[in-house]
C-alpha positions in Angstrom: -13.9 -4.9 -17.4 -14.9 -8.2 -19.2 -17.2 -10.1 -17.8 -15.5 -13.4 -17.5 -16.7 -16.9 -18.2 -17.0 -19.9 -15.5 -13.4 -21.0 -14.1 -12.6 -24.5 -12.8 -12.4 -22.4 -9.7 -15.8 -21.3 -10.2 -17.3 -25.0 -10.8 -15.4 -26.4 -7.9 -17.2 -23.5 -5.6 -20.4 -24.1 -6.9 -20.2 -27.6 -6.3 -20.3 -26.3 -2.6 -23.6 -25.7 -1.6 -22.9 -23.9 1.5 -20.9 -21.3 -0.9 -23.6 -21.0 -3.7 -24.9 -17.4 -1.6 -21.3 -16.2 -1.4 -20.8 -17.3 -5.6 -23.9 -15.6 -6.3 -23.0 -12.3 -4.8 -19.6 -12.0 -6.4 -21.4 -12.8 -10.1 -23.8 -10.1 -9.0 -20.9 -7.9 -8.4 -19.3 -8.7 -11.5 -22.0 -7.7 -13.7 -22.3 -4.4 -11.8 -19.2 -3.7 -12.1 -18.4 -4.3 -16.0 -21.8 -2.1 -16.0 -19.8 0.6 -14.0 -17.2 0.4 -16.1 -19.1 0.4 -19.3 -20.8 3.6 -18.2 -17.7 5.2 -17.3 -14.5 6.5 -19.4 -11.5 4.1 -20.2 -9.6 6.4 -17.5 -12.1 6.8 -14.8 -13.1 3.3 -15.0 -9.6 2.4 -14.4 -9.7 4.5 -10.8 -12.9 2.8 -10.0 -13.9 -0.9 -8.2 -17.5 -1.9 -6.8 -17.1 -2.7 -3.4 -20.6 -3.6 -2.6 -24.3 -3.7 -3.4 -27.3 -4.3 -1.1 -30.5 -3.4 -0.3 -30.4 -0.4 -3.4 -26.9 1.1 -2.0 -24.3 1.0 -4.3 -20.6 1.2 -2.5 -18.0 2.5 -5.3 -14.5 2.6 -3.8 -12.4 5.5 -6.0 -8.3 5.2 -5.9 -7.5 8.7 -4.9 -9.8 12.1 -4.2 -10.1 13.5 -7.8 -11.7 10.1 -9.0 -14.1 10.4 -6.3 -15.1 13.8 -7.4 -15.7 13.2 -10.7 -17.9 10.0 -9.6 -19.9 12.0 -6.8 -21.0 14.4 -9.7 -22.2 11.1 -12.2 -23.8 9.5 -9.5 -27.2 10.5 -10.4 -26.6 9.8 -14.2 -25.2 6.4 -13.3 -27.8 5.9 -10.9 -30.4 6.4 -14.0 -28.5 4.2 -16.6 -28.5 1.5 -13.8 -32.0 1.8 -13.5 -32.4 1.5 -17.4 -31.0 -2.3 -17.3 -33.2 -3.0 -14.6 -30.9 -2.7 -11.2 -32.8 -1.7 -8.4 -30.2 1.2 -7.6 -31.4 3.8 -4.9 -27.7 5.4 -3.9 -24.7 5.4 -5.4 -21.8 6.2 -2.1 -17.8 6.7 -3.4 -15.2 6.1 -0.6 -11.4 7.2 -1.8 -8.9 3.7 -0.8 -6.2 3.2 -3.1 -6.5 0.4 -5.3 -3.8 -1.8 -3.9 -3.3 -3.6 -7.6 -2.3 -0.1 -8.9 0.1 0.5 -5.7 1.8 -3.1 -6.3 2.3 -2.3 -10.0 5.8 -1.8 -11.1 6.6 1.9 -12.1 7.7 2.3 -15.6 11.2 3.2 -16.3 12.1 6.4 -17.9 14.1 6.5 -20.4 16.3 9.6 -20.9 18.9 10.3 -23.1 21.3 13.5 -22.5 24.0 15.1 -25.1 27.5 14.5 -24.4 27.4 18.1 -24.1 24.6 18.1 -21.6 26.6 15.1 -19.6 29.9 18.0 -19.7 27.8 20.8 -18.0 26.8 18.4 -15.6 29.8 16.7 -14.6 31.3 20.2 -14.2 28.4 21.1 -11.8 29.0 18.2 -9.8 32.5 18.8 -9.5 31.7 22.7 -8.2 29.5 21.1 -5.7 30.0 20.8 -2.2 29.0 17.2 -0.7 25.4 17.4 -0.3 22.3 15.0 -0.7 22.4 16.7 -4.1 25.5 16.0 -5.5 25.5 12.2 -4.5 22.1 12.3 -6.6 24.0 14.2 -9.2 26.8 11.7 -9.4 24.4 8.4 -9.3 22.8 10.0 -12.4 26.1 10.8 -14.2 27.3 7.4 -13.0 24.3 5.6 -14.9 24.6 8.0 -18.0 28.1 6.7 -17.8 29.8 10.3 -17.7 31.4 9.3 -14.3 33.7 6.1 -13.6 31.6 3.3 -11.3 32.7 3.7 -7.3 
């Protein structure tokens, strides 16, 4: 995660006075968390946010179980390197919540490409099929691959 430089946002905020405590714990949270993510792998870092920081507690939030594992076990080793550049860390907690920018993200398409003799077989299995749930799902896929005519 880059750390990343003062936005107009950011200046209009701080003009704020009232908001200068709320500015100064998400810059706070920032730095932790490109230090997080510097500590940890391109792919773990990617399951990982920082939710929160106070009084020595560290609050992690992990997008799904096996993130969370692997995190519980570096704990202490992330605890130390924190302690190295100078954050008073005391506890490192991990709660597993989905990282709703991940569940938003489009899916990638798959691209698949089948032999015209492939698309035969299967065009003959979906005629030997009885109507089920899986020959409608059959015939969708023929129906993209072009091997059947459009409804």
């Amino acid at each position: 995660m880059k750390l990343l430089l003062p936005t107009k946002l950011d200046r209009v905020l701080a003009a704020d006075g009232e908001l200068q405590p709320l500015l100064a714990k998400a810059r706070e949270l920032r730095a932790l968390a490109g230090l997080v993510q510097g500590f940890l792998s391109a792919e773990l870092g990617a399951e990982i946010r920082v939710a929160n920081f106070k009084e020595g507690k560290l609050a992690l939030l992990a997008a799904n179980p096996a993130a969370a594992s692997k995190l519980r076990l570096l704990a202490p080793a992330l605890t130390r390197f924190l302690l190295e550049r100078r954050w008073q860390v005391s506890l490192v907690s991990v709660r597993v919540q989905p990282i709703a920018a991940r569940a938003r993200a489009p899916e990638k398409k798959k691209s698949v490409h089948l032999s015209t003799h492939a698309l035969e077989r299967l065009r003959a299995l979906h005629e030997r099929l009885e109507l089920s749930p899986a020959r409608d799902a059959l015939g969708r896929m023929l129906r993209r691959h072009g091997a059947l005519p459009r409804r």
